[in-house]
Steps between C-alpha positions, in 0.01 A plus 500: 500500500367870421642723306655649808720170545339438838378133552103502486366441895783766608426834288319572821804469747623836448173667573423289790862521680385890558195462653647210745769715684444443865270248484706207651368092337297286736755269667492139400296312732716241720430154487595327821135582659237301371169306607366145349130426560366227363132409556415822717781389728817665551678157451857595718774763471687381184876579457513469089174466220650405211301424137356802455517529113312420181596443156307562173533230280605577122370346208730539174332497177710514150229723234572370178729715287618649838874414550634748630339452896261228662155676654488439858171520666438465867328202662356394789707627835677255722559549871774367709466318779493706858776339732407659852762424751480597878669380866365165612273546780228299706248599234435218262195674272746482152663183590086360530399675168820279369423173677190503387503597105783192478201279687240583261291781703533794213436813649601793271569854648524856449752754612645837510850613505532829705808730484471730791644816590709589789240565759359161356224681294439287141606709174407201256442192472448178283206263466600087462201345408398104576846360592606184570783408726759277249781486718605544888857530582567450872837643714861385473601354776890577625630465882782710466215812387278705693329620177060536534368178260318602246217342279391637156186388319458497109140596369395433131242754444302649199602868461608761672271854552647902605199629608416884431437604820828340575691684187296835609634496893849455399440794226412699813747387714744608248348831421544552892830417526548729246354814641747411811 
C-alpha cells in the first residue's frame, strides 16, 4: 500500500483512465480459426487443438528457523500433451506417424499451432517441438447418426515456443483494431 491507500501496481489507474478516453481495447481474438502444420505440412483442417499449456514446477524448501512460510522456487516447466482432433478423411498421414511409432520406426516432429484471423491471416502462433504421437483415437460409430467421424491424435512433445514475430503481429493487429 502507499500512503495514499491505493494498492501498489494501481496508483497509476487514475492517471491513465484520462488519457484512454476514446481509445476503444483491441478485441479478443476468436478462437474457432486455426491452422496445424506439422513438418512444413499443413497436416488437415482440425476442428479442436487441445494441450496447449505448461506448468512450472515448484520446489518447496523449509529455511531453518523459518516457520512462518515454506520458500517455493520454480523448476523445470512441464508441457501437456497436444490432443489434435479433426473429421476423418481419406488422408491417412497422422494415422501413419501413429502406426508406425507403436511399430518401432521413431520419427519425432515439429509443429506450429496457428490462430488465424478472419480473412485467415495468422496473428500468433505456437511452436511444438519433436513430438511423438502417444495415442490415436479413431470415430464412434452409431447407425442411427449422421454425425462426421472424427480422429484425434495425442503428441508427447518437449516444450512449447511463442515466437516474437508471432507476439509482435498480434501486437499490431491489435493496435489496428484499435485505431478502427
Amino acid at each position: 500500500m502507499t500512503s495514499t491507500g491505493i494498492p501498489l501496481g494501481l496508483s497509476w489507474a487514475t492517471a491513465a483512465v484520462g488519457n484512454w478516453t476514446g481509445l476503444r481495447l483491441p478485441d479478443p481474438f476468436p478462437t474457432f480459426n486455426f491452422a496445424v502444420e506439422i513438418e512444413g505440412l499443413l497436416v488437415g483442417g482440425f476442428t479442436e487443438v487441445s494441450g496447449l499449456e505448461s506448468q512450472i514446477e515448484m520446489e518447496s524448501y523449509r529455511e531453518g528457523g523459518v516457520n512462518g512460510f515454506t520458500h517455493q522456487l520454480p523448476g523445470a516447466a512441464s508441457p501437456s500433451n497436444l490432443v489434435l482432433r479433426h473429421g476423418l478423411t481419406a488422408v491417412s498421414s497422422l494415422w501413419n506417424w501413429y502406426d508406425n511409432t507403436a511399430r518401432g520406426v521413431i520419427q519425432r516432429k515439429s509443429g506450429t499451432i496457428a490462430l488465424l484471423d478472419r480473412r485467415q491471416i495468422p496473428v500468433m502462433w505456437w511452436n511444438f517441438r519433436n513430438a511423438l504421437p502417444v495415442r490415436w483415437t479413431g470415430p464412434t460409430f452409431t447407425a442411427g447418426s449422421d454425425e462426421v467421424g472424427v480422429e484425434s491424435l495425442e503428441l508427447v512433445h518437449e516444450g512449447l515456443t511463442k515466437p516474437l514475430l508471432g507476439q509482435a503481429l498480434a501486437l499490431g493487429h491489435g493496435i489496428a483494431d484499435m485505431a478502427r
